[in-house]
C-alpha positions in Angstrom: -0.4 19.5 0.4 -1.9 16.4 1.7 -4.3 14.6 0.0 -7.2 11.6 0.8 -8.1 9.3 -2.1 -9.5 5.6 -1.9 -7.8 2.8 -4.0 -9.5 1.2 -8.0 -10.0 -2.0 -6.5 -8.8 -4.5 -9.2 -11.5 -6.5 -8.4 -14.4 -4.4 -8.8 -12.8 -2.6 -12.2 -11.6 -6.4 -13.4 -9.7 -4.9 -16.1 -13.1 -2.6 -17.5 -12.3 0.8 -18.2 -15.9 1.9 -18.1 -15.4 0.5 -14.7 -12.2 2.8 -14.2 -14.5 6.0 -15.1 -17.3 5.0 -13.2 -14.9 4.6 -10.0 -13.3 7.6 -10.6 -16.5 9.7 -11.1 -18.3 8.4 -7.8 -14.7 9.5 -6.3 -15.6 13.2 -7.3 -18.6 12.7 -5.7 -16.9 11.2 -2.4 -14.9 14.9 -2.6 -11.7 12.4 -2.9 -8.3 14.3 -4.1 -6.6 11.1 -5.1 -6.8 7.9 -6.4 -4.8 4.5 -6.6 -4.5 3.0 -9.6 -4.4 -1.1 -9.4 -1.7 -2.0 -12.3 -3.1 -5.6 -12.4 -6.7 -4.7 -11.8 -6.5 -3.2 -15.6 -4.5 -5.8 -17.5 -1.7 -3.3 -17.8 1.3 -5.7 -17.5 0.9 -8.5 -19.9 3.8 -11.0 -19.2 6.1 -8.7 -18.0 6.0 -6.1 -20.6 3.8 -3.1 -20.5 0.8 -2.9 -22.7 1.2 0.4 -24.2 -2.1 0.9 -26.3 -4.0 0.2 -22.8 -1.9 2.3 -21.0 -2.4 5.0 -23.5 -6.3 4.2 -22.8 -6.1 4.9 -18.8 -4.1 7.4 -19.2 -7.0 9.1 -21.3 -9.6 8.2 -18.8 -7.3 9.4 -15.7 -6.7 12.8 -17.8 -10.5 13.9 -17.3 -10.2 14.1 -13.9 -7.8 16.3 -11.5 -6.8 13.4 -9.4 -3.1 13.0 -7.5 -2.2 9.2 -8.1 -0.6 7.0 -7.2 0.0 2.7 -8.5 -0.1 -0.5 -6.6 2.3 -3.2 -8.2 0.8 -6.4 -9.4 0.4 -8.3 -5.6 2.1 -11.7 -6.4 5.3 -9.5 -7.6 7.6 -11.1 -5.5 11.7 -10.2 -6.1 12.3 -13.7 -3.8 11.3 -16.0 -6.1 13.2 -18.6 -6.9 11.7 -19.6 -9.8 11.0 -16.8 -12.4 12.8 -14.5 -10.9 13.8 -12.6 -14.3 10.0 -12.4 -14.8 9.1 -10.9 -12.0 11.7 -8.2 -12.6 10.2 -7.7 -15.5 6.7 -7.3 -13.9 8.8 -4.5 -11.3 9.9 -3.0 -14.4 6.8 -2.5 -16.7 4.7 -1.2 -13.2 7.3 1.7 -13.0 6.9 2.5 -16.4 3.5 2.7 -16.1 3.6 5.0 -13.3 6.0 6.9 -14.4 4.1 7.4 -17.6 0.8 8.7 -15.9 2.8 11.0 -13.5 2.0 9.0 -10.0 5.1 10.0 -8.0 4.9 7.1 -5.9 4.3 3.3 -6.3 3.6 0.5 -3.6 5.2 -2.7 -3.7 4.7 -5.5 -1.5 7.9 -6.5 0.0 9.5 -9.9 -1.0 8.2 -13.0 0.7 10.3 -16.1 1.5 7.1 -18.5 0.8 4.1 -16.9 -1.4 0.7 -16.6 -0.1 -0.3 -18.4 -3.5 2.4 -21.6 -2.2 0.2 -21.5 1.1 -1.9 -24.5 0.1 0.8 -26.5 -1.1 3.3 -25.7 1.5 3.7 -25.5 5.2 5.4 -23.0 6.9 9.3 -22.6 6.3 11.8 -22.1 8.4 15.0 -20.6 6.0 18.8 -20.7 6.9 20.4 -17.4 7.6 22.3 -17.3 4.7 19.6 -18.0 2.4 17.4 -15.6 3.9 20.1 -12.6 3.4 20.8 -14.0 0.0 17.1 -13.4 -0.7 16.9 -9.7 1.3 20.3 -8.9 -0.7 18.5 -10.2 -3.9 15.5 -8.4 -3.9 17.8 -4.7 -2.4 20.3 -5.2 -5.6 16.6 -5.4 -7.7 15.3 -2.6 -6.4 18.6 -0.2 -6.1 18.5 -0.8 -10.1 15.1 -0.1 -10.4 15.1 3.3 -8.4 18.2 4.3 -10.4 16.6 3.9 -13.5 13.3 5.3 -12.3 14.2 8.1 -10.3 11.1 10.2 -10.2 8.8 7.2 -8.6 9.2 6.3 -5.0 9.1 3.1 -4.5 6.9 2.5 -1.7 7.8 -0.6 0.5 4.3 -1.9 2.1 4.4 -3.5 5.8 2.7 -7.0 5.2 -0.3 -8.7 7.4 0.8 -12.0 9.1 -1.2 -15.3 8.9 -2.1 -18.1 11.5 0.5 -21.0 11.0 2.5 -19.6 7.9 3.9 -16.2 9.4 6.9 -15.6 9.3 6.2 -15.9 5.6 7.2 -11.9 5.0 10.3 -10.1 7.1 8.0 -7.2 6.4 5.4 -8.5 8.7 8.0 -6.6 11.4 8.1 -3.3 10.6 11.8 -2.8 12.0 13.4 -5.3 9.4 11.4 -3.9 6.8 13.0 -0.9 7.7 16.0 -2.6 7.8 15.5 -3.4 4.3 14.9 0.0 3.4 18.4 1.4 4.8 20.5 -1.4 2.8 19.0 -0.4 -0.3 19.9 3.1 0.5 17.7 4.9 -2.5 16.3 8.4 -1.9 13.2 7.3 -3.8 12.9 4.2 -2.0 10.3 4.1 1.1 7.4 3.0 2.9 3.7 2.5 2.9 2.5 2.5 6.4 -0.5 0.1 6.0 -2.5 0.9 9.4 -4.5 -2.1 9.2 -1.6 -4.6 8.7 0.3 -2.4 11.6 -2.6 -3.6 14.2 -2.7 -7.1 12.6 1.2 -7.4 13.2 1.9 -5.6 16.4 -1.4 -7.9 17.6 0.5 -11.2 16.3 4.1 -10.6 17.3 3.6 -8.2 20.4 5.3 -5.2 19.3 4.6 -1.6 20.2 3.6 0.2 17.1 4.2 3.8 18.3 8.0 2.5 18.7 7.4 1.4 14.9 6.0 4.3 13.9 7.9 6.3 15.4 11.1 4.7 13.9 9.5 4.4 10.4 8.5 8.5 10.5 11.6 9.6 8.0 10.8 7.1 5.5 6.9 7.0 5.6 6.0 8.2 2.2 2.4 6.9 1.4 -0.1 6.0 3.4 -2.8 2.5 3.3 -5.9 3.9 5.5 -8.2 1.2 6.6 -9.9 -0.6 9.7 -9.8 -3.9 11.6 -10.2 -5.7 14.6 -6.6 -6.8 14.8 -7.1 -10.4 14.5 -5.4 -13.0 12.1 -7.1 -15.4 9.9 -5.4 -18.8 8.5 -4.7 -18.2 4.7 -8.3 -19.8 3.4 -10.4 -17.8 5.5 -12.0 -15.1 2.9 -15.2 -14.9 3.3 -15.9 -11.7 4.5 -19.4 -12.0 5.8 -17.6 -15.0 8.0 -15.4 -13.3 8.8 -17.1 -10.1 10.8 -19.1 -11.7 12.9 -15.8 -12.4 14.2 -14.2 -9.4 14.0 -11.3 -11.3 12.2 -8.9 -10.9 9.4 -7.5 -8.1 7.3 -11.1 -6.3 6.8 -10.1 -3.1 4.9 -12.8 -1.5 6.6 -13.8 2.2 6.7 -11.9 4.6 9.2 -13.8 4.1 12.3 -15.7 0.7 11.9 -12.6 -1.0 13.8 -10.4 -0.6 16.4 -6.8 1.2 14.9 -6.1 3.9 16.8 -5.2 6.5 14.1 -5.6 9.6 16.2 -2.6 8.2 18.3 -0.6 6.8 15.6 -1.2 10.4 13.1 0.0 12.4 15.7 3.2 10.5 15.8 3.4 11.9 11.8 1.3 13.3 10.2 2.4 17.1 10.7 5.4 16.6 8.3 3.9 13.9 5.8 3.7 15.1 2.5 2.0 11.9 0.7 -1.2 10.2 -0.3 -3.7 8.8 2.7 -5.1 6.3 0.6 -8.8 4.4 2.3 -7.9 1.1 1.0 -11.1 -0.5 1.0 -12.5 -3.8 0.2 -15.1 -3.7 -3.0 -17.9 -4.5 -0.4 -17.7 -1.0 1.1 -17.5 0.8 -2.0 -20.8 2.9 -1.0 -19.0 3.9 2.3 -16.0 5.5 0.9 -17.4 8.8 1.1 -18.1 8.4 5.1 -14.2 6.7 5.4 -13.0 9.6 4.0 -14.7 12.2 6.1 -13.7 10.1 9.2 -10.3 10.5 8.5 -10.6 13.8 7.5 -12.1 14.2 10.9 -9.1 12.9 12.9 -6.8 15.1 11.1 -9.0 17.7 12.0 -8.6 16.9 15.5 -4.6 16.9 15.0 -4.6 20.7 14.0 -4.8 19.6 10.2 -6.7 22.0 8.4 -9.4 20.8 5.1 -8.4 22.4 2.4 -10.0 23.0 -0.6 -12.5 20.0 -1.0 -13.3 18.0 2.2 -10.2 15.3 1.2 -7.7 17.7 0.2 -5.8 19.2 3.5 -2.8 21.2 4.4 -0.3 21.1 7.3 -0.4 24.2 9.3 2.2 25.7 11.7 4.5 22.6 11.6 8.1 23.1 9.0 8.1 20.3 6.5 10.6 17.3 6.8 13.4 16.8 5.9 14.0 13.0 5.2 17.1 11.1 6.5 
């Protein structure tokens, strides 16, 4: 069974656990069936080691409700860097414990990037060597092979990544076929993909690829989804104002299903008949109050796909189609 949930945002909770509940009860009221849990939005990771008596203390709050979860990893995680790379495992490390702790069978992780978004403002854009760039993808595979080995009952859930006006190619997983690439070195059953819709249109916009090709080749490996809505045009790396931003129709909004232009009826249907995982409405704090209406939009579409609502209007069920098998 499918389910739609909507993400904690880490900056709306900010590490509060009344916050946490709060969330989590409006998202009973939304009619959600799942919920992503934001490792660093609740102070869970404290120098690379988990902090157990807080983990203890979401895992409390999370037992009151009858939500499917998932985790987001910390987002500067980053198995390419140079400097603290030890560290950084150590952050990879203490996420998966967490989630494996609180029974989320699947955990996104933003893909390593070759220059930080945080080095942005300090660093143009850089142009790498071949062989340091697969002594980096080799890197961060041998990190994550160990990691899936020892954690074999999370998926590790590789997210496509948003580009940016004069640093991209910051990110090989900016192109969905070399993050797919990536995926097949490290050759782990429980390691896969997030499809993030809104960084797809951002991406395919930027570099001119076709994503039904992508999606299409992703299908076998698409384990979780990242459900939200644009306009499909890049920002430079400073722009963040939101209410800027709009007007414009610019940047990685995270808007509602339906308030942009991603064409998720044609991209589901490529899909969505053998996906098993969560469709997560990743939205931005600002459209909190909306969350409800995102998730009957997308409930909607599937509708329209021949995907039956279950029980609750975000719980649903594949009908007449045999489930995958992955490859």
């Amino acid at each position: 069974m499918l389910s739609i949930g909507s993400n904690i945002n880490e900056v709306r909770v900010d590490g509060s656990l009344r916050a946490l509940r709060r969330d989590l009860e409006a998202f009973q009221e939304f009619g959600l069936g799942a919920a992503e849990i934001s490792i660093h939005g609740l102070d869970l990771v404290r120098n690379g080691r988990l902090d157990r008596r807080r983990t203890a203390e979401v895992r409390t709050v999370l037992a009151d409700f009858g939500f499917r979860c998932s985790t987001h990893a910390p987002n500067p995680l980053n198995l390419m860097n140079r400097h603290i790379p030890e560290l950084h495992r150590d952050v990879l490390y203490a996420s998966l414990e967490f989630s494996a702790i609180i029974g989320a069978g699947c955990m996104v992780y933003h893909p390593g990037r070759y220059l930080a978004e945080e080095e942005f403002g300090i660093s143009g854009p850089k142009t790498l060597p071949p062989d340091e760039t697969r002594e980096l993808l080799d890197h961060e595979a041998k990190v994550l092979q160990e990691a899936a080995d020892r954690f074999p009952e999370v998926i590790i859930a590789m997210e496509n990544a948003r580009p940016y006006l004069h640093h991209s190619p910051y990110c090989y997983a900016e192109l969905p076929f070399e993050l797919l690439a990536q995926i097949r070195r490290i050759n782990r059953p429980n390691v896969r993909m997030t499809l993030d819709f809104g960084h797809l249109q951002l991406a395919e916009r930027y570099y001119g690829f076709d994503p039904v090709a992508a999606v299409s080749a992703a299908d076998p490996f698409i384990a979780h989804c990242h459900v939200h809505d644009n306009f499909g045009h890049p920002v430079y790396y400073n722009e963040k104002i939101q209410t800027q931003q709009i007007p414009f129709g610019r940047g990685d909004s995270h808007m509602p299903v339906g308030w942009g232009s991603v064409p998720f009826h044609n991209l589901f249907a490529l899909f969505i008949h053998d996906f098993q995982g969560l469709l997560i409405c990743e939205l931005r704090s600002r459209y909190f109050e909306q969350t409800g209406e995102a998730a009957a939009n997308l409930a909607a579409i599937l509708h329209d796909l021949g995907v039956e609502i279950g029980k609750g209007r975000a719980e649903i069920s594949s009908i007449s189609h045999p489930k995958r098998t992955d490859s």
